[in-house]
N, C-alpha and C positions, 0 to 999 in steps of 0.2 A: 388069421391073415388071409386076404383075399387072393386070390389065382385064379386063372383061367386056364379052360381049355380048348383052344382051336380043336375044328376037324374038317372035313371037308376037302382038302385037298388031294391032287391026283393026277393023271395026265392026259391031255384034252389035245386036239388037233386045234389049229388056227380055225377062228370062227365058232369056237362051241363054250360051252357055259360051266361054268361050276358053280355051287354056292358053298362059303365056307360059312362054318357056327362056333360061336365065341362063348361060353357055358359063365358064367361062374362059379366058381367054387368056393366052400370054406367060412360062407356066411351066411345066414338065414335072414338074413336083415335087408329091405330094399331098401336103398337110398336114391337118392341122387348121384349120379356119375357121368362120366367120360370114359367111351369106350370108341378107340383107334385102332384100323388096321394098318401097318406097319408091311414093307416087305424090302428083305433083303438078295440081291443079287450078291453073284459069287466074284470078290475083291471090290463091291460099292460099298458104302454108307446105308444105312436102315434110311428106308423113304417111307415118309407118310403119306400112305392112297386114300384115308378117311375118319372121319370123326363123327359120335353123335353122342351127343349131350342130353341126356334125359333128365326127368324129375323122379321122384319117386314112386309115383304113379305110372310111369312110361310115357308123360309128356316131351314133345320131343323142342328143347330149349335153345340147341346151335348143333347143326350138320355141315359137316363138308367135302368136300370129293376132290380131288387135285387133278390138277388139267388132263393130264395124260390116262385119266380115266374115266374122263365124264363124258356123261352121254351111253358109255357102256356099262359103268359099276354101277351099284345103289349099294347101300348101309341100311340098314332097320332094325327094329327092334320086337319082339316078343315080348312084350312083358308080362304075360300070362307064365311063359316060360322063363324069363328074366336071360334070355339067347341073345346076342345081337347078330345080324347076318349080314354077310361080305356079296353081295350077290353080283357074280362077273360077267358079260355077255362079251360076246367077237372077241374073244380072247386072241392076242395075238403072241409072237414069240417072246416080244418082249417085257410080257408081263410074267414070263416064266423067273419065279425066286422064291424063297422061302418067305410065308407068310406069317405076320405074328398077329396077335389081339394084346391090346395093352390097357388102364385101366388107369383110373383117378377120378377124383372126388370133383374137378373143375376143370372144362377148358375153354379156350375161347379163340380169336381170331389169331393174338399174340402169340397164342403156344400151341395150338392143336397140332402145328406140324412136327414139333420139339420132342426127342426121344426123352428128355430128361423130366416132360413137362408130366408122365406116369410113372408112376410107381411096382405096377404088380403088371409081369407079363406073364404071355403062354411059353408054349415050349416050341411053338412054331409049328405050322402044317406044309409040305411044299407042294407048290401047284409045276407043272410042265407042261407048255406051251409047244407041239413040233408042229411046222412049217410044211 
C-alpha cells in the first residue's frame, strides 16, 4: 500500500520560505498519479493549496495552485527521486496549519480540490507562520 511522507515543515517569520517534500513510500513501482497538498487550520476543514498530476515518466498532465497561494507557492516534481515539492514563498500568518501530501491514481479540474478524491495520505508536517 502506498504512503507518503511529508517533511519540510517548521517555523518561519512572515515573509520567509520553506519547502516542504512529499516521499512516497511502499512501492517500487512509477506510475501515473495525483499528488495534492492539503492543509489544515486549527477548527477548519482540510483545504486544498495544490495538485500535480504526472505521467509515469514525471510528465507533468494537470497542476494547480488555489488562489490564496498563487503567485507565492509552486508544486513540482523530482521524478529522478519520485519527491513532489510544496515550495512556499512570503509566507504569511495565514498560511500557518498542518500540512498534508495526499495521493491517487487521477485528478482533474472536478476533484483536485476534493479530500475524498485521494486515497493514501501523510501524517502531516506543520509549518508556523509568526507576524
Amino acid at each position: 500500500v502506498q504512503a507518503q511522507v511529508e517533511s519540510g515543515g517548521g517555523s518561519v517569520q512572515a515573509g520567509g520560505s520553506l519547502r516542504l517534500s512529499c516521499v512516497a513510500s511502499g512501492s517500487t513501482q512509477r506510475s501515473q498519479k495525483c499528488t495534492a497538498w492539503f492543509r489544515q487550520r486549527p477548527g477548519n476543514d482540510r483545504e486544498a493549496v495544490a495538485a500535480l498530476y504526472t505521467t509515469d515518466d514525471g510528465r507533468t498532465i494537470f497542476s494547480r495552485l488555489s488562489d490564496s497561494v498563487k503567485g507565492r507557492f509552486t508544486i513540482s516534481q523530482d521524478s529522478v527521486e519520485d519527491t513532489v515539492y510544496l515550495q512556499m514563498n512570503s509566507l504569511k500568518s495565514e498560511d500557518t496549519a498542518m500540512y498534508y501530501c495526499a495521493l491517487n491514481g487521477y485528478c482533474g479540474m472536478a476533484n483536485w480540490r476534493l479530500s475524498r478524491t485521494y486515497g493514501a495520505w501523510g501524517q502531516g508536517t506543520q509549518v508556523t507562520v509568526s507576524s
